[in-house]
C-alpha positions in Angstrom: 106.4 81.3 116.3 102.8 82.1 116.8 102.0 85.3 117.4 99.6 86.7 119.7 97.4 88.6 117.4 96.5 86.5 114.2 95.2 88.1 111.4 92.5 86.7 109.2 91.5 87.6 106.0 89.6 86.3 102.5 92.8 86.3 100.6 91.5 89.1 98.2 94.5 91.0 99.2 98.0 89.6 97.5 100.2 91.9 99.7 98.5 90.8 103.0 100.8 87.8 104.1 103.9 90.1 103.2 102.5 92.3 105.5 102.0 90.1 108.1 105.5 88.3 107.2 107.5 91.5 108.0 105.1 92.4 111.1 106.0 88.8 112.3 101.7 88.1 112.5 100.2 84.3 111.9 98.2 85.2 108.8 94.9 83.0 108.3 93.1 82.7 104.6 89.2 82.0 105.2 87.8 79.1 103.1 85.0 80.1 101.1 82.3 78.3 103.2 83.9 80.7 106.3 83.9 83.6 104.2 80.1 82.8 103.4 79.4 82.1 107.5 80.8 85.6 108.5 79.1 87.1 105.5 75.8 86.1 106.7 76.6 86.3 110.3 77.1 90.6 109.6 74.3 90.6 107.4 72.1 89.0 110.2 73.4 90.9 112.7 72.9 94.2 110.2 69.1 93.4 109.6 68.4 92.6 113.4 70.3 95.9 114.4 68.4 97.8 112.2 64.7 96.8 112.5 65.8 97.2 116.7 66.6 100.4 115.4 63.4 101.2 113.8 61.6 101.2 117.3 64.2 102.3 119.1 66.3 104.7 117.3 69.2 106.9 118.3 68.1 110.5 118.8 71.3 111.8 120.3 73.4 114.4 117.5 77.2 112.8 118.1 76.5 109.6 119.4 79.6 108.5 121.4 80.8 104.8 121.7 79.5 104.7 124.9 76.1 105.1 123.9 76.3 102.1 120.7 77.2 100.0 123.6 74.5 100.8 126.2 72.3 101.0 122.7 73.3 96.9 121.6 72.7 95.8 125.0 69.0 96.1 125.4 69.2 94.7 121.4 71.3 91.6 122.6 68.9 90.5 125.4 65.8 91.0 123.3 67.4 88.8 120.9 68.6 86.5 123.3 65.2 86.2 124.9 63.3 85.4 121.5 66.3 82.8 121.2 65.1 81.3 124.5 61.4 81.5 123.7 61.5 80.1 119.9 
């Protein structure tokens, strides 16, 4: 039975597929090559977010969810339109 949420992992963790055994989860190890990919991928996204962030930083005290979101959108389109332009 496949479940609706799968979980995926690096396989660091022993008691993870026990976990997901008794939860009833599809439990997915990343190869080492995927594990690098989704490394980078954060890292990337990580520097980009935070030279964005350098020129337009967050001056609001408690910043809400809300606020990330409406903060990562103008990022995403700047990125996206360097993307387009490269």
């Amino acid at each position: 039975m496949e479940s609706m949420y799968p979980v995926s992992t690096d396989g660091e963790r022993t008691w993870y597929p026990m976990a997901c055994q008794f939860l009833r989860l599809d439990h997915h190890v990343h190869s080492p090559i995927e594990k690098s990919r989704i490394e980078r991928t954060i890292q990337y996204i990580k520097d980009r977010t935070e030279s964005f962030d350098d020129y337009f930083p967050c001056r609001k005290k408690s910043c809400k969810l809300k606020h990330v979101r409406n903060w990562l959108n103008p990022f995403v389109d700047h990125h996206n339109a360097q993307m387009i332009n490269a």
